[in-house]
PDB file of the backbone (N, CA, C, O) and the ligand in Angstrom, with CONECT records:
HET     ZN  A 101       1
ATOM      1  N   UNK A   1      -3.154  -9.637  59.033  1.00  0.00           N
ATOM      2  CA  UNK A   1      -4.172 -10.433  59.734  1.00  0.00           C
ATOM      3  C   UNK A   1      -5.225 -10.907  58.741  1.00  0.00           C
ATOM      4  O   UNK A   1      -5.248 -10.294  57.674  1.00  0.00           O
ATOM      5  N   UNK A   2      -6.182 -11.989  58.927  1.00  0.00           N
ATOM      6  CA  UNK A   2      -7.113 -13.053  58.145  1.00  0.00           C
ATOM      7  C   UNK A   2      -7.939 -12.073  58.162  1.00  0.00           C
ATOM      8  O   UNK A   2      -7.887 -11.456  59.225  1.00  0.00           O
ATOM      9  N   UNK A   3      -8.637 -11.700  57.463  1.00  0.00           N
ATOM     10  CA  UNK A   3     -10.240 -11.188  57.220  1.00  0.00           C
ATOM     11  C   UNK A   3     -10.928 -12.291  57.350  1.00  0.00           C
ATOM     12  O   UNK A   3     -10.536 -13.409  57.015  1.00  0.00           O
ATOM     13  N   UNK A   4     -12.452 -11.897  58.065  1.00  0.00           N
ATOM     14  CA  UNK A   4     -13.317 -13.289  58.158  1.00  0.00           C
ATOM     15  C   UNK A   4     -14.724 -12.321  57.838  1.00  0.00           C
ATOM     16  O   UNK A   4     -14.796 -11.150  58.210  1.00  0.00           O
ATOM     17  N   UNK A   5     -15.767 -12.993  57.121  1.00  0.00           N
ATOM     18  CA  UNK A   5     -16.834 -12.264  56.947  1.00  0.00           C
ATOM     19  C   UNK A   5     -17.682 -13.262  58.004  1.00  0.00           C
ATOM     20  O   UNK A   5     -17.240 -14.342  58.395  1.00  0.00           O
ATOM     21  N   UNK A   6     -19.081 -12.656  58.423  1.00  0.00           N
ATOM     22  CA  UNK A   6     -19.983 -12.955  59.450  1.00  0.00           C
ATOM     23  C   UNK A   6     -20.879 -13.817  58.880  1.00  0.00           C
ATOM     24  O   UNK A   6     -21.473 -13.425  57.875  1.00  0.00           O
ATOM     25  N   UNK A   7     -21.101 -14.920  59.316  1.00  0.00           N
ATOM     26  CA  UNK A   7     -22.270 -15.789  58.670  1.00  0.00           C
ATOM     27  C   UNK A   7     -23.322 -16.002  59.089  1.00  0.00           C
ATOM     28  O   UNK A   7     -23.094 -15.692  60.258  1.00  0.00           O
ATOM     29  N   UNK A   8     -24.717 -16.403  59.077  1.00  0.00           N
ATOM     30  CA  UNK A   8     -25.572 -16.536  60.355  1.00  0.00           C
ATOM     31  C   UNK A   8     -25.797 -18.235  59.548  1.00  0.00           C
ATOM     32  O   UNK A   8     -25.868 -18.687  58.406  1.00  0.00           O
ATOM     33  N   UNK A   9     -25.843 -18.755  60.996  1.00  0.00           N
ATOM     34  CA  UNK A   9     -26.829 -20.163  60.687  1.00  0.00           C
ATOM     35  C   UNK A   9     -28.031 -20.260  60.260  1.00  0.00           C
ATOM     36  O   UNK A   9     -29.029 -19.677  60.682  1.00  0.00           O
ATOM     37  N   UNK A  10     -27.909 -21.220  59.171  1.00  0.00           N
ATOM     38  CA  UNK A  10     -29.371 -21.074  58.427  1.00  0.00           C
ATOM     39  C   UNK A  10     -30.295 -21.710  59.443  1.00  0.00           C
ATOM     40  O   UNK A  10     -30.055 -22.824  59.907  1.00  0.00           O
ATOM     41  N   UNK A  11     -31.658 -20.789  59.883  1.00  0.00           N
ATOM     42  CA  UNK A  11     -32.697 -21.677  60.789  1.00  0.00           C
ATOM     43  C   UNK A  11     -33.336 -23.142  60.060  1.00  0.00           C
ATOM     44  O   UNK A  11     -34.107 -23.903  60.645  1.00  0.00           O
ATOM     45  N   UNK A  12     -32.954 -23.286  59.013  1.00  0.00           N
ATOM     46  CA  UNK A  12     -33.194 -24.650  58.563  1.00  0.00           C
ATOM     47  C   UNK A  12     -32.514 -25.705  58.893  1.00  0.00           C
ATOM     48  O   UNK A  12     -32.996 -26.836  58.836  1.00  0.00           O
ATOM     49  N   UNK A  13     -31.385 -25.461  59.252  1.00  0.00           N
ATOM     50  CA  UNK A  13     -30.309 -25.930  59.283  1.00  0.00           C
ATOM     51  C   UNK A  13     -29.989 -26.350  60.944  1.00  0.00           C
ATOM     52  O   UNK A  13     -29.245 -27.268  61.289  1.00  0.00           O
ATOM     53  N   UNK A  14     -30.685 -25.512  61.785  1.00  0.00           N
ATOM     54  CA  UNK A  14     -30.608 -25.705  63.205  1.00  0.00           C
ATOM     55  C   UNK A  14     -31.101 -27.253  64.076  1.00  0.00           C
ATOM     56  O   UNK A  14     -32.222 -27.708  63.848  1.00  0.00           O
ATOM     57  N   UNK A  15     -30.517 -27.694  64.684  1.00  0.00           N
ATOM     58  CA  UNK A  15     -31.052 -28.571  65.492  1.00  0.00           C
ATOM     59  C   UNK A  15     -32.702 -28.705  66.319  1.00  0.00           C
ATOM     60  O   UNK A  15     -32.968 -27.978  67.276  1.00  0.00           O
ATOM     61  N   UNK A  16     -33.307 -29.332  65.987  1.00  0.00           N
ATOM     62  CA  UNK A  16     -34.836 -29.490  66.589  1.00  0.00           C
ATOM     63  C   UNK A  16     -34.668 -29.654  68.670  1.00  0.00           C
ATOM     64  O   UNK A  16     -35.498 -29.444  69.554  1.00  0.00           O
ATOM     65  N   UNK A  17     -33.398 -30.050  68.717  1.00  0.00           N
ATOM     66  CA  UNK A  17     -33.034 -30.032  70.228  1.00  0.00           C
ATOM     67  C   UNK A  17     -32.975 -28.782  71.475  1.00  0.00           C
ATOM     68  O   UNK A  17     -33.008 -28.850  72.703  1.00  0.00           O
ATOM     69  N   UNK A  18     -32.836 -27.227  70.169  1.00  0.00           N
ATOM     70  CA  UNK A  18     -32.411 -26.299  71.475  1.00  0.00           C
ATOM     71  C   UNK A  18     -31.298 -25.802  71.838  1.00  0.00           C
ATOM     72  O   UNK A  18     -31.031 -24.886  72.615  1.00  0.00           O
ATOM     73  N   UNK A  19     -30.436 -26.729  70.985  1.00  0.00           N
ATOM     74  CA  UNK A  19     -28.980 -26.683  71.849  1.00  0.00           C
ATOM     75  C   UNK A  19     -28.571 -26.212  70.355  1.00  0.00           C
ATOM     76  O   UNK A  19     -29.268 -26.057  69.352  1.00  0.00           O
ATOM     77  N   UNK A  20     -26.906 -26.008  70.620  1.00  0.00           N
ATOM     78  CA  UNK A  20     -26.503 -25.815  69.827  1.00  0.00           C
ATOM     79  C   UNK A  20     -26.209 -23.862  69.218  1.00  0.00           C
ATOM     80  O   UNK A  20     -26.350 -22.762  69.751  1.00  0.00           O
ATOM     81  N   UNK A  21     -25.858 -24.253  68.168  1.00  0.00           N
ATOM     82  CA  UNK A  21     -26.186 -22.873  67.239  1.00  0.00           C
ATOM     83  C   UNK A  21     -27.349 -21.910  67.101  1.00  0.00           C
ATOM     84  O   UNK A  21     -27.352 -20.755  66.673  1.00  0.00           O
ATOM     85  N   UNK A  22     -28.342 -22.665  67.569  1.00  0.00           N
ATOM     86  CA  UNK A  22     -29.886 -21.933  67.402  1.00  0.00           C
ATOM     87  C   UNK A  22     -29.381 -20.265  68.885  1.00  0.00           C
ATOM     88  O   UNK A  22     -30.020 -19.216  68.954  1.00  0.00           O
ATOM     89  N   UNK A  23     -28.242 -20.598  69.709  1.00  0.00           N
ATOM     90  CA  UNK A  23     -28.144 -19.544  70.827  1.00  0.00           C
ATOM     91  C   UNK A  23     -26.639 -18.493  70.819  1.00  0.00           C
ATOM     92  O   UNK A  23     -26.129 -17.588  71.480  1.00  0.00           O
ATOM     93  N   UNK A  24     -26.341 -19.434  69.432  1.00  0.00           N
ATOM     94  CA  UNK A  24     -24.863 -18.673  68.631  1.00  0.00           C
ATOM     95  C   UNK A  24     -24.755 -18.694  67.213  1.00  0.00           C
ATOM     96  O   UNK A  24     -23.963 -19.389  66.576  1.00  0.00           O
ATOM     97  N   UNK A  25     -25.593 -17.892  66.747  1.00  0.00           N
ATOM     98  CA  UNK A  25     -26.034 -18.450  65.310  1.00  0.00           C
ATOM     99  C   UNK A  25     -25.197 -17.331  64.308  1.00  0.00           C
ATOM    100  O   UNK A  25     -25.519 -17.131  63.137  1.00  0.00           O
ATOM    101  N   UNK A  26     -24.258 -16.763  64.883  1.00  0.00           N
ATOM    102  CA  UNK A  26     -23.342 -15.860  64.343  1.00  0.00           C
ATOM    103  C   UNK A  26     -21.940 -16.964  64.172  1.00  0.00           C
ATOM    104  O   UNK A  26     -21.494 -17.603  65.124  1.00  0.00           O
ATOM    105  N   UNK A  27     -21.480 -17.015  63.023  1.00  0.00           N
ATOM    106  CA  UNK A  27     -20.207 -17.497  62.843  1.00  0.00           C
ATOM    107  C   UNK A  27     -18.762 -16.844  61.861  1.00  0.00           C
ATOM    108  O   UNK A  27     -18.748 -15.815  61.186  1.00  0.00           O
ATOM    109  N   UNK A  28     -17.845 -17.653  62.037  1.00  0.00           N
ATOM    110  CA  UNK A  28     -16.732 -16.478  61.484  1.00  0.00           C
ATOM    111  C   UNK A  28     -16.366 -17.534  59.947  1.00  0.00           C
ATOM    112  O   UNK A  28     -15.864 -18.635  60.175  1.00  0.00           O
ATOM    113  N   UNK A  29     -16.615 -17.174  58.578  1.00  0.00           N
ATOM    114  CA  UNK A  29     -16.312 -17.714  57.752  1.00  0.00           C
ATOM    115  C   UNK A  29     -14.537 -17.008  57.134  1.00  0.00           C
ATOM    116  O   UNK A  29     -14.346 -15.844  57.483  1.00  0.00           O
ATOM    117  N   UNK A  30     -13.622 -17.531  56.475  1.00  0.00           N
ATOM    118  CA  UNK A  30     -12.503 -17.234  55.957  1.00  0.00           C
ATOM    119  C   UNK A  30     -13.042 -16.568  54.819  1.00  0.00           C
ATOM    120  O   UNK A  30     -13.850 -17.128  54.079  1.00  0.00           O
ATOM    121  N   UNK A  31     -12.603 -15.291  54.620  1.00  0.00           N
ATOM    122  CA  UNK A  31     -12.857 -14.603  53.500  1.00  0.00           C
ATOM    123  C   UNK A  31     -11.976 -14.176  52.322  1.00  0.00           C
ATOM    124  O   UNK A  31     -11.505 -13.042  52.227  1.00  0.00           O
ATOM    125  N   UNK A  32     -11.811 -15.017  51.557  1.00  0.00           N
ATOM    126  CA  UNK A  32     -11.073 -14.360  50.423  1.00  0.00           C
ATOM    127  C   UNK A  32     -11.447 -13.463  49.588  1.00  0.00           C
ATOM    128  O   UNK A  32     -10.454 -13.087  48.967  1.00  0.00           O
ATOM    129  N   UNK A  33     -12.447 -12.888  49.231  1.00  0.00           N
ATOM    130  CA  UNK A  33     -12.860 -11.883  48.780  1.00  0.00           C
ATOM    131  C   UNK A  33     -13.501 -10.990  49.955  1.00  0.00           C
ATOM    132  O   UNK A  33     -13.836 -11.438  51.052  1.00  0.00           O
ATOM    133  N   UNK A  34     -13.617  -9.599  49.526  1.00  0.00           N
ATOM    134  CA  UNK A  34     -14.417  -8.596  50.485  1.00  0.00           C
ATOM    135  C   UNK A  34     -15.853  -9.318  50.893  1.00  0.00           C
ATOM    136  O   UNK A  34     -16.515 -10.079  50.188  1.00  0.00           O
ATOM    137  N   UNK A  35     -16.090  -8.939  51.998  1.00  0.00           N
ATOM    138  CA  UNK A  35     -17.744  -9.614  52.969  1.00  0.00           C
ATOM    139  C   UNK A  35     -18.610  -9.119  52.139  1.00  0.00           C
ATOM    140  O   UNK A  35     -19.704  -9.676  52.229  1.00  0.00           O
ATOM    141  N   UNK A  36     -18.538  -8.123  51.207  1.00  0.00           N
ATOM    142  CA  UNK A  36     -19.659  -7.452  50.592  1.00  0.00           C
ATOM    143  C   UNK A  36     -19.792  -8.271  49.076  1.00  0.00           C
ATOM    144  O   UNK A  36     -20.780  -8.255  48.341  1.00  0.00           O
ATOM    145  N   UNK A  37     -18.674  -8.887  48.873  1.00  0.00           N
ATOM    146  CA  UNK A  37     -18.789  -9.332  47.280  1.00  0.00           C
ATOM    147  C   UNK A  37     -19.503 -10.902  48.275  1.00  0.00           C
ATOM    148  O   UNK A  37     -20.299 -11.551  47.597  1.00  0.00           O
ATOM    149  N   UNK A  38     -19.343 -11.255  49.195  1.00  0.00           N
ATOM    150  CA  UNK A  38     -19.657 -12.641  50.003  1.00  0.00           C
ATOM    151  C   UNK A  38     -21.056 -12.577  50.344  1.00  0.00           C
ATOM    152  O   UNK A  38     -21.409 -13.682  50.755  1.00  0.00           O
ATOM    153  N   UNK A  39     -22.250 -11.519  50.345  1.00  0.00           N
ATOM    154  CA  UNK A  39     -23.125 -11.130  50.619  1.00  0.00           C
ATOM    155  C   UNK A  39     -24.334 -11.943  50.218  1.00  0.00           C
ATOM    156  O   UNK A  39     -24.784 -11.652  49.110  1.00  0.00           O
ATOM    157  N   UNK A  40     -24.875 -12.774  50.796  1.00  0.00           N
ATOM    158  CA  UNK A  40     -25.949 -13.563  50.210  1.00  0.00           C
ATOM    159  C   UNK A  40     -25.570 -15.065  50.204  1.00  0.00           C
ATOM    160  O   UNK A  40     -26.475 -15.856  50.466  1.00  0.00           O
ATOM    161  N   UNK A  41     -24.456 -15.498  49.962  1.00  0.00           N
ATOM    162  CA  UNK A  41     -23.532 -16.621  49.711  1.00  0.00           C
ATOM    163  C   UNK A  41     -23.804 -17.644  50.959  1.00  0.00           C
ATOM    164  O   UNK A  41     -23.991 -17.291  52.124  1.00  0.00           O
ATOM    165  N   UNK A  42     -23.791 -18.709  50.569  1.00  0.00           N
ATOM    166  CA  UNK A  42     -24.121 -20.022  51.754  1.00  0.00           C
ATOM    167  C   UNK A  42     -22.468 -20.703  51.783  1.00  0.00           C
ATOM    168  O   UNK A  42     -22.012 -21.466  50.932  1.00  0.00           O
ATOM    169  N   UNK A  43     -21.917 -20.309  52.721  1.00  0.00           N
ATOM    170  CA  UNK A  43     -20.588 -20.758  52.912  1.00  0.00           C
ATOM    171  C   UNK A  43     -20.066 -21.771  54.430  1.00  0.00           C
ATOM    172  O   UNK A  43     -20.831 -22.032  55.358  1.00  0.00           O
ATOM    173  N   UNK A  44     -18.790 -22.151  54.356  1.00  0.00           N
ATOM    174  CA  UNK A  44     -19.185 -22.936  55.534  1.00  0.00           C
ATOM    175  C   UNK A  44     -18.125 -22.126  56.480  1.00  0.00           C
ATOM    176  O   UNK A  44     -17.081 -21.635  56.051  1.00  0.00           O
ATOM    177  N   UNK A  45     -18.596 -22.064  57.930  1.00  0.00           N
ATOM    178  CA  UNK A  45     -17.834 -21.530  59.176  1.00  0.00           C
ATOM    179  C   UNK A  45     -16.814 -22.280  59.325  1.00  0.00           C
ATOM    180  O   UNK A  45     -16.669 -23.369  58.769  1.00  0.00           O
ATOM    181  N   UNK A  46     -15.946 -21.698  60.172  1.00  0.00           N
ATOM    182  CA  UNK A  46     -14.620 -22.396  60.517  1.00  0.00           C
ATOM    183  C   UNK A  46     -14.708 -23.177  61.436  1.00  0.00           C
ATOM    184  O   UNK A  46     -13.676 -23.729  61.818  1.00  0.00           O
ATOM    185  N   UNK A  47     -16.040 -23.484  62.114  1.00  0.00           N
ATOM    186  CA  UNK A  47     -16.242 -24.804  62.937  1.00  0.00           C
ATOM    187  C   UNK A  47     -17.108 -25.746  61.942  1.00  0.00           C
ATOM    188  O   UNK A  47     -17.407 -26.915  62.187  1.00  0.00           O
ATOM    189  N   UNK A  48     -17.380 -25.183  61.034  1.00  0.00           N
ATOM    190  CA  UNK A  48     -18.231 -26.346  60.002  1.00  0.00           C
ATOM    191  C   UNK A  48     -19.495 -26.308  59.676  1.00  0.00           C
ATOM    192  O   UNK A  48     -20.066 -27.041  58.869  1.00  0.00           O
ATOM    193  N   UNK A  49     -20.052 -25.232  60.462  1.00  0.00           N
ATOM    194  CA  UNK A  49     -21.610 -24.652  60.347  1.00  0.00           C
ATOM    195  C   UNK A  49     -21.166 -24.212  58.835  1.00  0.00           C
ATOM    196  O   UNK A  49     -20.176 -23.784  58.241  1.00  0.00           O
ATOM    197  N   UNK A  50     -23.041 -24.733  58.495  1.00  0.00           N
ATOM    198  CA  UNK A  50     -23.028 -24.020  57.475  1.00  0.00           C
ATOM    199  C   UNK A  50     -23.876 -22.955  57.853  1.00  0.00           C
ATOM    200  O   UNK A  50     -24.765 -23.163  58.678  1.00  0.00           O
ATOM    201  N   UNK A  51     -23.601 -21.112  57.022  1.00  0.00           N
ATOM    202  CA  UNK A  51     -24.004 -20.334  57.123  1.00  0.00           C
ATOM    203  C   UNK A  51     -24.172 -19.653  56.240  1.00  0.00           C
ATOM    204  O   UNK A  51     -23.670 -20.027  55.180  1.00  0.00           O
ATOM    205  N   UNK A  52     -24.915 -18.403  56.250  1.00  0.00           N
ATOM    206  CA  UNK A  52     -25.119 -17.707  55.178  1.00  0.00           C
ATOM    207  C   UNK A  52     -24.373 -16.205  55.557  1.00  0.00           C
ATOM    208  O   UNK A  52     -24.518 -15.675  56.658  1.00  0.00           O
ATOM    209  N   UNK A  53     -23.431 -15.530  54.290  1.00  0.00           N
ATOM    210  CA  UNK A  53     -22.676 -14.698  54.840  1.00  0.00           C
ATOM    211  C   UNK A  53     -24.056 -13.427  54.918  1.00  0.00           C
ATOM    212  O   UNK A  53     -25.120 -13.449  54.300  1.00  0.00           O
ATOM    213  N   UNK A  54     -23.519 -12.328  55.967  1.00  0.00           N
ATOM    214  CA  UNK A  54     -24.154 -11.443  55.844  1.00  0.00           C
ATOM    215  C   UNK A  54     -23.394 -10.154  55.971  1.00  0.00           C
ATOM    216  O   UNK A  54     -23.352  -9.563  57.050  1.00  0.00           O
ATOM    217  N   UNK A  55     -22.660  -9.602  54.657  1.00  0.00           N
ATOM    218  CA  UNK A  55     -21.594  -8.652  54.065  1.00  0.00           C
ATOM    219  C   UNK A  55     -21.535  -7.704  54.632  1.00  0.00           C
ATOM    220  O   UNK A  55     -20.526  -7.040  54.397  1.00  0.00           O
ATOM    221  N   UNK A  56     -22.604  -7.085  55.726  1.00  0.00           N
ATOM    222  CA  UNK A  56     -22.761  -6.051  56.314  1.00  0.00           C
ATOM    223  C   UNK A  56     -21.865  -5.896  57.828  1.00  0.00           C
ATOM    224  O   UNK A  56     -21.241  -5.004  58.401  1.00  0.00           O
ATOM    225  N   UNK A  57     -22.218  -7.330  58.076  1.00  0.00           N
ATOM    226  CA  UNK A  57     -21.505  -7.346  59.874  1.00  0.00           C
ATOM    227  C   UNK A  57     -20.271  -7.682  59.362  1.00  0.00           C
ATOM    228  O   UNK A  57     -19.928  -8.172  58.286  1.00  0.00           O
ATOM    229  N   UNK A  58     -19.679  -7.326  60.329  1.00  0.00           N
ATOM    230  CA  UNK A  58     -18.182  -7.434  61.422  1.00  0.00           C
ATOM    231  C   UNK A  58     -17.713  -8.784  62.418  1.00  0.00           C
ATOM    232  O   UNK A  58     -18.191  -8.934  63.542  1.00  0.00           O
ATOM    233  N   UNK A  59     -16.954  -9.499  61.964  1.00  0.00           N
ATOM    234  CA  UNK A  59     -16.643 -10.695  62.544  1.00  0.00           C
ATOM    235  C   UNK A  59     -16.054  -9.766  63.953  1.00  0.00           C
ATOM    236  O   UNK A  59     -16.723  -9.801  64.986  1.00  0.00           O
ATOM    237  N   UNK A  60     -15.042  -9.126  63.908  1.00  0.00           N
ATOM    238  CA  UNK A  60     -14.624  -8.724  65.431  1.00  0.00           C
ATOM    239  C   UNK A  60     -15.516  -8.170  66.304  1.00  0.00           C
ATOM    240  O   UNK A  60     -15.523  -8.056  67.529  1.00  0.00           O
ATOM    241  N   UNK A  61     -16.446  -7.771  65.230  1.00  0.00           N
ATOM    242  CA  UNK A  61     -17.390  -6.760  66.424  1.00  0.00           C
ATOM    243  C   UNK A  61     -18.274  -7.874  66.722  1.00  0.00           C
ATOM    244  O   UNK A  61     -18.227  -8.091  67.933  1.00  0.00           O
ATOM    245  N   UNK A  62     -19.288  -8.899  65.949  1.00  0.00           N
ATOM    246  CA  UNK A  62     -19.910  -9.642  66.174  1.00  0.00           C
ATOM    247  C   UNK A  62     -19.755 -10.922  67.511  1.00  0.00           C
ATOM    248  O   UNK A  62     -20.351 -11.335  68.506  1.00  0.00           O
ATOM    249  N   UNK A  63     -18.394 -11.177  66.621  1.00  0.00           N
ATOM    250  CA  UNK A  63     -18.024 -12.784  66.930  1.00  0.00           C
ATOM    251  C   UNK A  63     -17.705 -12.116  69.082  1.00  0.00           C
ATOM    252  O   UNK A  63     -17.613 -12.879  70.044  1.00  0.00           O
ATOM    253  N   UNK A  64     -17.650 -11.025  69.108  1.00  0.00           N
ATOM    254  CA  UNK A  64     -17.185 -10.402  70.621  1.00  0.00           C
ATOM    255  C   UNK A  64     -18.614 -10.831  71.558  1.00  0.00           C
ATOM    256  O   UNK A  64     -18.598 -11.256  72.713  1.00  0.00           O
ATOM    257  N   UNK A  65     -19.615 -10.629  70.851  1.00  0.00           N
ATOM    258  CA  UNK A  65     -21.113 -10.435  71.530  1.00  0.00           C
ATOM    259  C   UNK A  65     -21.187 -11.901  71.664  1.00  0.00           C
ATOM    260  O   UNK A  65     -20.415 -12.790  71.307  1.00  0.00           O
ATOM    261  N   UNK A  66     -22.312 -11.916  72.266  1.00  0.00           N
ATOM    262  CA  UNK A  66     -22.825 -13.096  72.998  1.00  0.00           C
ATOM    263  C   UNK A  66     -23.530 -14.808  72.420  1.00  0.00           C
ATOM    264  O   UNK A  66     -23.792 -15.937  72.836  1.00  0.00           O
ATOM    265  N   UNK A  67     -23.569 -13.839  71.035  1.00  0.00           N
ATOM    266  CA  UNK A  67     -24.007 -14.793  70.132  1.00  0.00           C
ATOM    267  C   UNK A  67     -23.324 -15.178  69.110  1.00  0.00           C
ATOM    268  O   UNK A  67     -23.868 -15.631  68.102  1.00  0.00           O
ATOM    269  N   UNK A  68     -21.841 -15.024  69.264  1.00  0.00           N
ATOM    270  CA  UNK A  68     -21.012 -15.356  68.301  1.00  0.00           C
ATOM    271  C   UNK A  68     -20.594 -16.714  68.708  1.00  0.00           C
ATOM    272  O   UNK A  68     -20.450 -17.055  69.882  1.00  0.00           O
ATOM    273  N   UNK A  69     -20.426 -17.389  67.792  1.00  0.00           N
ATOM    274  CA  UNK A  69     -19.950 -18.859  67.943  1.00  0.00           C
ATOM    275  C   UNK A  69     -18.753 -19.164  68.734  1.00  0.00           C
ATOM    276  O   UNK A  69     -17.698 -19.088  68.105  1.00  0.00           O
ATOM    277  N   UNK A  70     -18.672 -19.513  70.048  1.00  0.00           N
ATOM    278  CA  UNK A  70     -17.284 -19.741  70.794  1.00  0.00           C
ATOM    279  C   UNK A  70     -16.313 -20.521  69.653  1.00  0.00           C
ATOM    280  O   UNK A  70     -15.116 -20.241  69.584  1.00  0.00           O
ATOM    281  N   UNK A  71     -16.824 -21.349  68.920  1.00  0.00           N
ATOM    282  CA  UNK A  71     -15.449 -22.196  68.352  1.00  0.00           C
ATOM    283  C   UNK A  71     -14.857 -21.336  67.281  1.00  0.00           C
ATOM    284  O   UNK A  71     -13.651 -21.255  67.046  1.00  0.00           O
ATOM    285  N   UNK A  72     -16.028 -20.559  66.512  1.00  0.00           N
ATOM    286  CA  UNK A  72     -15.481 -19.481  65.934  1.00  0.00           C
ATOM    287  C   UNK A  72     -14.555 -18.479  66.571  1.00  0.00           C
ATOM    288  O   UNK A  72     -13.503 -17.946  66.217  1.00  0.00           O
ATOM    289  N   UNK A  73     -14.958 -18.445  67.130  1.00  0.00           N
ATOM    290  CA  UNK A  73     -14.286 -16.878  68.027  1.00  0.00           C
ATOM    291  C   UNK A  73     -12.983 -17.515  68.390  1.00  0.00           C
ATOM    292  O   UNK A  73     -12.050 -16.717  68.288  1.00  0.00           O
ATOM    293  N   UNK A  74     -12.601 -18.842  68.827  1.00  0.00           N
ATOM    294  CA  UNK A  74     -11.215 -19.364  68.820  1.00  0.00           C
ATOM    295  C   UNK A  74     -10.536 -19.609  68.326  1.00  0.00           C
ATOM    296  O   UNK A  74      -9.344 -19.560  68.629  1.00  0.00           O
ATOM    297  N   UNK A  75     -11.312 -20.205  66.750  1.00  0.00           N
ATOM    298  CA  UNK A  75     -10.378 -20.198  65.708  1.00  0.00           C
ATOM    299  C   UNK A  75      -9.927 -19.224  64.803  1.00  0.00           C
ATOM    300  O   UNK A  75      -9.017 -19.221  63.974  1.00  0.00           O
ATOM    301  N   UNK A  76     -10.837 -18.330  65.177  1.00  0.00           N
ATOM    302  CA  UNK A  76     -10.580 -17.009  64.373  1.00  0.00           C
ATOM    303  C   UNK A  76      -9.179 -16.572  65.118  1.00  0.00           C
ATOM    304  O   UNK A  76      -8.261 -16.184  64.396  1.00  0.00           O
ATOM    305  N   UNK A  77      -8.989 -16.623  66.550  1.00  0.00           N
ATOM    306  CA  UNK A  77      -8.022 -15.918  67.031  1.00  0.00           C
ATOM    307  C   UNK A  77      -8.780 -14.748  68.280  1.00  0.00           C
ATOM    308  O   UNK A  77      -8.080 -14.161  69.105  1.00  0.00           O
ATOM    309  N   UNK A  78     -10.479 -14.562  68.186  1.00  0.00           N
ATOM    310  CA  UNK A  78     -10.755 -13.024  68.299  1.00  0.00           C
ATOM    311  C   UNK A  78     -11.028 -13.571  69.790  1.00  0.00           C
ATOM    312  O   UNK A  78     -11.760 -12.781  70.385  1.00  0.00           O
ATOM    313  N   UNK A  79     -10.623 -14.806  70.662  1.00  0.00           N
ATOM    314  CA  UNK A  79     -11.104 -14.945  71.648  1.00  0.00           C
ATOM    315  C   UNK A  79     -10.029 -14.336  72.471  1.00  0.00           C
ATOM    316  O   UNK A  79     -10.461 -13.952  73.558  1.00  0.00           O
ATOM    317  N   UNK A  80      -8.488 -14.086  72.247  1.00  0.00           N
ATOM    318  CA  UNK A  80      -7.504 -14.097  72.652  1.00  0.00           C
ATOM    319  C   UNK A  80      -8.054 -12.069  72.747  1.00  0.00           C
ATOM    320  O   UNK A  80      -8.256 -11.546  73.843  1.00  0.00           O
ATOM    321  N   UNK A  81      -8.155 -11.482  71.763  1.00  0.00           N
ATOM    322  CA  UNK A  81      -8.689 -10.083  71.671  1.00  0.00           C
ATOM    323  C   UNK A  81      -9.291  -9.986  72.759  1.00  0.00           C
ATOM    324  O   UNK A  81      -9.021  -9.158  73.628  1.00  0.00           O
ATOM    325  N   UNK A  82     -10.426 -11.073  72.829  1.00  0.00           N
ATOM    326  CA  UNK A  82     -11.764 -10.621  73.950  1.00  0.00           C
ATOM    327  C   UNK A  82     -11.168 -10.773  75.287  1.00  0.00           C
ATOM    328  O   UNK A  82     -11.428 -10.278  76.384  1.00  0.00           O
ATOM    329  N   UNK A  83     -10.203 -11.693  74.818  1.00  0.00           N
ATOM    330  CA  UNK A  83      -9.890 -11.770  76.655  1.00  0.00           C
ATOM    331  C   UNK A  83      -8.554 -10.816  77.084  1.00  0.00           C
ATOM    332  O   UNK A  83      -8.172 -10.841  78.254  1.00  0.00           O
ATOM    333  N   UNK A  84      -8.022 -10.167  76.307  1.00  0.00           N
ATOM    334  CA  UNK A  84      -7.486  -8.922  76.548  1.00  0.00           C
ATOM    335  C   UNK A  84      -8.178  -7.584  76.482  1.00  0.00           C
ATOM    336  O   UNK A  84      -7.717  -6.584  77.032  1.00  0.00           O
ATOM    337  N   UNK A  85      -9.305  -7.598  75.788  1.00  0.00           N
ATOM    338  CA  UNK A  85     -10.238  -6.130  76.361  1.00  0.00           C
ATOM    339  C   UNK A  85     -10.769  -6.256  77.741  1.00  0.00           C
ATOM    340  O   UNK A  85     -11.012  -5.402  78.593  1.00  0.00           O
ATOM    341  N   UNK A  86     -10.909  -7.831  77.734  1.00  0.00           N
ATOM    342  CA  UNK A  86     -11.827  -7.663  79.341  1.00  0.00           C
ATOM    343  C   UNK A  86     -11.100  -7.618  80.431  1.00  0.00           C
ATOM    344  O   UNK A  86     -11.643  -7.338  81.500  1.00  0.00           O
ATOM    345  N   UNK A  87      -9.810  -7.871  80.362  1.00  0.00           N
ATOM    346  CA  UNK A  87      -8.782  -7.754  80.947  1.00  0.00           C
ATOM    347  C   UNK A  87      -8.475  -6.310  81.705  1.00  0.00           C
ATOM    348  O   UNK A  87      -8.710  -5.968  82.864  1.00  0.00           O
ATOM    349  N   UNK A  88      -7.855  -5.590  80.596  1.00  0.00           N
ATOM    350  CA  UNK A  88      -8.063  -4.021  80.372  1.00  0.00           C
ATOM    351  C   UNK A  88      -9.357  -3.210  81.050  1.00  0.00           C
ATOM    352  O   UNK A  88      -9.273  -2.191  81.737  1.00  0.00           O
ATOM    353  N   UNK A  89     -10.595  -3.934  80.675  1.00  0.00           N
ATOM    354  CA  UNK A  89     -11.367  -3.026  81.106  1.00  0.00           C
ATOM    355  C   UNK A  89     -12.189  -3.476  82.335  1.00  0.00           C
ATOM    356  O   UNK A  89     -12.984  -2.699  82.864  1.00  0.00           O
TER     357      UNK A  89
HETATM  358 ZN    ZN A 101     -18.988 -21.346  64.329  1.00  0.00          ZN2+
END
């Protein structure tokens, strides 16, 4: 399976509108190296946000919560996960 490290949207970077990323500002970047060597790094999400990785979080655990980027969470694959835990539980 893909490793993805956690990115957050840069608040500079956010829309002046409200909408958007400013209410999912967690995203899932492709990681070829470990999230921890990715740590600090301005990379771009798999929907195209740009973000900044943060080496510490967990794309599965993150991208699950409420503020993970839906397009992320689909392209990652982890939406198909979420909708079999909630299933289950
Ligand atoms: Zn995203």
């Amino acid at each position: 399976m893909e490793s993805y490290a956690v990115g957050f949207a840069r608040p500079d970077r956010w829309s002046h509108t409200g909408q958007g990323s400013a209410r999912t500002p967690w995203h899932a970047v492709s990681a070829l190296r470990p999230a921890g060597e990715l740590d600090g790094e301005v990379e771009l999400a798999l929907c195209g946000a740009i973000v900044q990785i943060w080496g510490c979080q967990q794309w599965d655990r993150i991208g699950a919560g409420r503020t993970g980027c839906p397009e992320c969470r689909r392209l990652s694959g982890l939406a198909w996960e979420v909708a079999t835990l909630s299933r289950a539980g």
